[in-house]
FIDO-942283 format. One record per residue (C-alpha): z, y, x. Coordinates in steps of 0.02 Angstrom, whole numbers, plus 50000, padded with zeros to 5 digits. Layout:
// FIDO-942283
       z       y       x
       Z       Y       X
...
//
This chain:
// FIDO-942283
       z       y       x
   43105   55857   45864
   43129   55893   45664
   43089   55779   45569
   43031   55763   45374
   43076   55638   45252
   42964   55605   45081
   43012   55732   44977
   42982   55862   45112
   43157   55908   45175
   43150   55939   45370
   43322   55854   45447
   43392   55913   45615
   43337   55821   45756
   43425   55702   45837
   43533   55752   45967
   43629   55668   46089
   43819   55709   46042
   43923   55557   46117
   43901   55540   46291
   43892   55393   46400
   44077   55388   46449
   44133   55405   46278
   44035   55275   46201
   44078   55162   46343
   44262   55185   46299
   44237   55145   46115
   44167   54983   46153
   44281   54942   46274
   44415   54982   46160
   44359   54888   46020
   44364   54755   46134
   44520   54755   46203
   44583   54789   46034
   44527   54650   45970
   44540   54548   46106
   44745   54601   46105
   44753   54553   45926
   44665   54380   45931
   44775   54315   46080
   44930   54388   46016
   44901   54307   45835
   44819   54144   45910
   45004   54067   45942
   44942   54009   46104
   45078   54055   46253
   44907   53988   46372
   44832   54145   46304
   44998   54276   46339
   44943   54328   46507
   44772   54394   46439
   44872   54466   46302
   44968   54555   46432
   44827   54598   46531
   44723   54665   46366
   44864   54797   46341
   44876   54852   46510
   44703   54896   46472
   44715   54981   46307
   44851   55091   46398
   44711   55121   46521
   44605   55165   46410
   44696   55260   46310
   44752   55391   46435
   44559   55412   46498
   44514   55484   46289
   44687   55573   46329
   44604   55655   46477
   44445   55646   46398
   44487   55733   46241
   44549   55870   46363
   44412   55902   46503
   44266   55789   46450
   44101   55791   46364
   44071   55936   46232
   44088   55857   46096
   44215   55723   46131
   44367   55840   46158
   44490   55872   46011
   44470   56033   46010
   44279   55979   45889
   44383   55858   45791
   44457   55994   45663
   44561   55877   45514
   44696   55898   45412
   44762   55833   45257
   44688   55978   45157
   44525   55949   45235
   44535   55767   45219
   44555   55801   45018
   44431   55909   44991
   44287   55807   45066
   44334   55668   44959
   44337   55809   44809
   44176   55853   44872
   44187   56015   44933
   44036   56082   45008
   44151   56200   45138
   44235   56033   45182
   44198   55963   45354
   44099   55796   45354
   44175   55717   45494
   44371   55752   45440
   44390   55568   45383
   44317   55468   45538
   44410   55589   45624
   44578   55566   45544
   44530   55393   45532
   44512   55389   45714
   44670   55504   45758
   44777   55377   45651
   44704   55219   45744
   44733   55272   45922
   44912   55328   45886
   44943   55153   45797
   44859   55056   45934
   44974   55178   46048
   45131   55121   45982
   45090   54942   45977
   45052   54960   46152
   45190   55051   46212
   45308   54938   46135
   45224   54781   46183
   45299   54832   46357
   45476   54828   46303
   45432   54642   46209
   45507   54481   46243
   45509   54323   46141
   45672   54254   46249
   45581   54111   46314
   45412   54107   46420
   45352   54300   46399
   45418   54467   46409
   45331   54649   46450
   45346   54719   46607
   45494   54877   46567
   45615   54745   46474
   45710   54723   46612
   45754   54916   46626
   45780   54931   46449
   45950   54879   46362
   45972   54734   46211
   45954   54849   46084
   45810   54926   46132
   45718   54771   46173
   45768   54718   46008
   45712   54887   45911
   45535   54888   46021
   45505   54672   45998
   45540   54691   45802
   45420   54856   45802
   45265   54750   45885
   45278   54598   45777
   45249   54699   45624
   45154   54857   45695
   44992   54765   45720
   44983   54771   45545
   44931   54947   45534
   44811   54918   45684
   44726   54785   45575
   44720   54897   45420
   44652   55032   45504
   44527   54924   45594
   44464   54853   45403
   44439   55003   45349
   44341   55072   45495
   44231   54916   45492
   44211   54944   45274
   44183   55108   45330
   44015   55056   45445
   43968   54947   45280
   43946   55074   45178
   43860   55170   45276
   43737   55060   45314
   43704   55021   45137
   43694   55215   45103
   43562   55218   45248
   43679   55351   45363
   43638   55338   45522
   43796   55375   45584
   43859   55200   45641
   43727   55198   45759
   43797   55353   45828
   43902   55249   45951
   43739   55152   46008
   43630   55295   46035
   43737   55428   46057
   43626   55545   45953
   43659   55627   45775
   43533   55724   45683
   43642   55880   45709
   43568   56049   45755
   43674   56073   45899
   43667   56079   46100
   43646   55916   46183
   43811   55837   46241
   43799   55799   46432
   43830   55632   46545
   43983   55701   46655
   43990   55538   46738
   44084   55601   46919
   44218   55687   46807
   44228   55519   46694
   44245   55399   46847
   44381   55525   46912
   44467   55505   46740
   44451   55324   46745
   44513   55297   46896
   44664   55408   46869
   44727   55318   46697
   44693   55139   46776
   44803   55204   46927
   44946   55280   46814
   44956   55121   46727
   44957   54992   46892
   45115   55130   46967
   45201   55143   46818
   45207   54958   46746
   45122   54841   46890
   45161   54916   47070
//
């Protein structure tokens, strides 16, 4: 239902556009995410196996929004999530043509591909002593070397990208957007059709990345 705010504008109604499987992702993301950065920056090797364990997971989870983006909800394949540098620019130059949503979703492109690569060469890590990823031992010296030197100083992005997101959430909140509790809700006040639960094709999904991940690095 519409609804009107004090100076008599009408808004859209709210409308369920993030689905249960996608929002369950994000949070699970976020905490694997951070839960990968905390016990890799703690300095604890008590803490390496979850560290290990954490990326296996983000791996996991990243190929289910990989399969997600492709066959899931309406509005959580990438096929809605139209960015690009020029339309990036011009919503920050205020552009009324400009799409809305180009900077979370740039924002978002940019943080799964960093979190990607920290990932992936988290696997081909070693510190020489007490802990090494799981494909190091089919990988020669120099590219152990390459990947190890990549993951210490990678993380770096993941954390600046993370800030930003989370600055991002401030100010919205202090501008009153309801848009951070998009990913609570799952509903925007968009006029738009109604995103739907496809929970048998998201356990399917889910099952298939987790199962990719235990043959290719654990089986």
């Amino acid at each position: 239902m519409s609804e009107t705010t004090d100076n008599g504008a009408v808004t859209p109604p709210r409308t369920l556009v993030w689905d249960w499987p996608l929002r369950l992702w994000h949070w699970a993301f976020a905490l694997c995410v951070g839960g990968s950065l905390g016990t890799g920056l703690a300095d604890d090797i008590a803490l390496m196996d979850w560290h290990l364990r954490l990326g296996y997971a983000a791996l996991a989870l990243l190929l289910f929004r990989l399969g997600w983006g492709i066959w899931g909800g309406r509005y959580a394949r990438f096929a809605t999530f139209r960015t690009s540098p020029a339309r990036f620019l011009a919503h920050f130059r205020g552009e009324r043509t400009a799409p809305r949503t180009a900077p979370g979703a740039a924002l978002a492109a940019l943080l799964v591909i960093a979190v990607a690569v920290q990932a992936a060469t988290g696997l081909y890590t070693t510190d020489d002593i007490f802990t090494e990823g799981p494909l190091v031992r089919h990988a020669s010296g120099d590219t152990v070397a390459l990947m190890s030197f990549i993951h210490r100083r990678a993380f770096l992005v993941v954390l600046a990208l993370v800030g930003v997101h989370l600055l991002a959430q401030v100010v919205y909140a202090v501008l009153r957007d309801p848009t951070p509790l998009g990913m609570f809700t799952g509903r925007k006040p968009v006029r738009l059709p109604a995103a739907a639960n496809l929970w048998i094709r998201a356990l399917l999904t889910a099952a298939a990345a987790a199962a990719a991940v235990w043959w290719a690095l654990l089986g």
